[in-house]
C-alpha positions in Angstrom: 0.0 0.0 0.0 1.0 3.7 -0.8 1.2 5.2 2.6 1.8 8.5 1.1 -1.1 8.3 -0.8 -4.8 9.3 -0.2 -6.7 6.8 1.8 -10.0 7.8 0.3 -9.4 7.3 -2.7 -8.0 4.0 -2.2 -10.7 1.0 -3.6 -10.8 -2.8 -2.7 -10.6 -5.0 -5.0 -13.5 -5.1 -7.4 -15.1 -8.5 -8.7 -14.9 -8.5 -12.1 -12.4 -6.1 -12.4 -10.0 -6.0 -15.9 -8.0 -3.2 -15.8 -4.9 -5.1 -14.9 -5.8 -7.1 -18.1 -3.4 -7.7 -20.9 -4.2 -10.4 -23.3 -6.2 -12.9 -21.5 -4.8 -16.4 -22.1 -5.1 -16.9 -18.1 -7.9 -15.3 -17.8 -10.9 -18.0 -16.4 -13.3 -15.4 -16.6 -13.0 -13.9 -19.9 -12.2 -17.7 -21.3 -14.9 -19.6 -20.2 -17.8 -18.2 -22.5 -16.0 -19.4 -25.6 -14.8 -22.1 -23.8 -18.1 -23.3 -23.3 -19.3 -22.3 -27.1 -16.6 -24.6 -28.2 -17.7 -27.3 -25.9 -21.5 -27.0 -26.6 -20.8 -27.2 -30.4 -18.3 -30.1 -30.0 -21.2 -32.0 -28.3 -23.6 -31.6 -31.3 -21.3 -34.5 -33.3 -23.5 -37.9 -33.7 -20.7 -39.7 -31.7 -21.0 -38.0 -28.5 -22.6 -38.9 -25.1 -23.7 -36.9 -22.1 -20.2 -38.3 -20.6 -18.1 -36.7 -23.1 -18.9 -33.1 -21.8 -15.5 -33.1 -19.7 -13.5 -34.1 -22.9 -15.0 -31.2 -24.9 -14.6 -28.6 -22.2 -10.9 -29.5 -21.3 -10.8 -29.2 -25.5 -12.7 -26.1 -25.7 -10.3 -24.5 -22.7 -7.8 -25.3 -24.5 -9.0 -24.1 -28.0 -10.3 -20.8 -26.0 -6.7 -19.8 -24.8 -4.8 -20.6 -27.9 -7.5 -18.4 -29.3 -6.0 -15.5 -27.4 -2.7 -16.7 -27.4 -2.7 -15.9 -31.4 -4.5 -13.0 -31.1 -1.7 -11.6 -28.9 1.4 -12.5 -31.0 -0.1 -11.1 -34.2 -1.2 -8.1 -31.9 2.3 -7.3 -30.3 4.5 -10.1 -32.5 6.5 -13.1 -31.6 9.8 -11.9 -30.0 10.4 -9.6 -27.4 12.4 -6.3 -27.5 15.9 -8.1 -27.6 14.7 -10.4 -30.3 13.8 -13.5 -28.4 11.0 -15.6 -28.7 8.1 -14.7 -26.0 7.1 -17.0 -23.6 4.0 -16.9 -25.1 5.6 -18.7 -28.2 6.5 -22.2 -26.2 3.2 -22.1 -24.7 1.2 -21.9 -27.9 3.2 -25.0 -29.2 2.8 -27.1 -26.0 -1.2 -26.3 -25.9 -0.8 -27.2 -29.6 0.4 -30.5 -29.1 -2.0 -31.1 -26.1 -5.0 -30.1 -28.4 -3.9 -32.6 -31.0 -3.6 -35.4 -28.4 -7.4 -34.5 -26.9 -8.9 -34.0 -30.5 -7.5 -37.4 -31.5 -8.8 -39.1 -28.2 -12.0 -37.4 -29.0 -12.5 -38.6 -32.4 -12.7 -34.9 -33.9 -10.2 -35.4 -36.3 -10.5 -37.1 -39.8 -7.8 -39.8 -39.0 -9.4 -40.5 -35.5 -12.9 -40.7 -37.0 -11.4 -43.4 -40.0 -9.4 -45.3 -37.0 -12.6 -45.7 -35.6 -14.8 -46.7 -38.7 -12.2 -49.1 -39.5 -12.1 -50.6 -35.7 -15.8 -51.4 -36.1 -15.8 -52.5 -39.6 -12.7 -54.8 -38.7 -14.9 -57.5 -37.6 -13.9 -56.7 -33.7 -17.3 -56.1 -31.6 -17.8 -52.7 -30.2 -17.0 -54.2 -26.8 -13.6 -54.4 -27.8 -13.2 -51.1 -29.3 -14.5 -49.5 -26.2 -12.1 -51.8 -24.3 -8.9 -50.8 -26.1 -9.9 -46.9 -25.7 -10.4 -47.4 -22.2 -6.9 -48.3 -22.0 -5.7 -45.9 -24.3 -7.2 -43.1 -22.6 -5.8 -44.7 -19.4 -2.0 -44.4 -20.6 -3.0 -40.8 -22.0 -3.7 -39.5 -18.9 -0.7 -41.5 -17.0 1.5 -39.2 -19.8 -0.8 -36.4 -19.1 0.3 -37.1 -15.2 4.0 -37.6 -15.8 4.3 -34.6 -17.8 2.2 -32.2 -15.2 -0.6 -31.5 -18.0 -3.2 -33.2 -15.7 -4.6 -31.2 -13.3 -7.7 -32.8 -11.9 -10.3 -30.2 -10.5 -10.5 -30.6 -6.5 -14.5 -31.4 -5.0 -14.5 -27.4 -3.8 -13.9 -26.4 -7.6 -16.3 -28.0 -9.4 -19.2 -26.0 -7.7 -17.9 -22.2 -8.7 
């Protein structure tokens, strides 16, 4: 706090408050409307059940901050002052590559959506398709865990 500085003038902190904003890429309240637009939409493909609602809104997080991410390297460019790549820059790629691992998983990308076609046309029952995702989604999220990408929600979160 200012001590020299004029206690009635002086605010607490306001709900809601942006001014401090820059671009937005860690911002859970001004992501999570188009996080959720993504998400909705995702959940319109034939494929989809009730269940898959946490797959599409970890994909439309994901989708919602490399959104702004972009928007804030062709705003203010791609290196810094001294020429170096920003931060921002080796973020975008790993949230790339963790985008193409989900969408894959999630059967929203042409070669997932032919893997699967083929798995059911293969002669193998559905039974064992669904087994052998099962177990790929188990080892997806033990990499997820190893490589500190997981971050499960805690009980207290998932109510605010």
């Amino acid at each position: 706090m200012n001590r020299q500085g004029h206690p009635e003038t002086l605010r607490a902190s306001q709900a809601g408050n942006s001014n401090a904003l820059t671009h937005g890429a860690f911002s859970r309240q001004t992501l999570a409307p188009r996080a959720r637009e993504l998400a909705d939409a995702l959940l319109q493909a034939p494929h989809t059940v009730p269940l898959d609602r946490l797959g599409a809104e970890e994909i439309g997080a994901v989708i919602a901050i490399l959104e702004r991410i972009d928007e804030e390297l062709l705003a203010n460019g791609l290196t810094d002052r001294k020429g170096n790549a920003r931060s921002l820059v080796e973020l975008r790629v790993r949230l790339s590559g963790r985008l193409e691992r989900w969408l894959a998983a999630y059967g929203a990308t042409p070669a997932a959506r032919v893997q699967w076609v083929h798995a059911l046309t293969d002669g193998k029952s559905l039974a064992d398709v669904v087994r052998r995702e099962v177990a790929e989604g188990a080892l997806l999220l033990e990499a997820a865990r190893d490589r500190g990408d997981f971050h499960p929600i805690e009980p207290e979160e998932v109510g605010s």
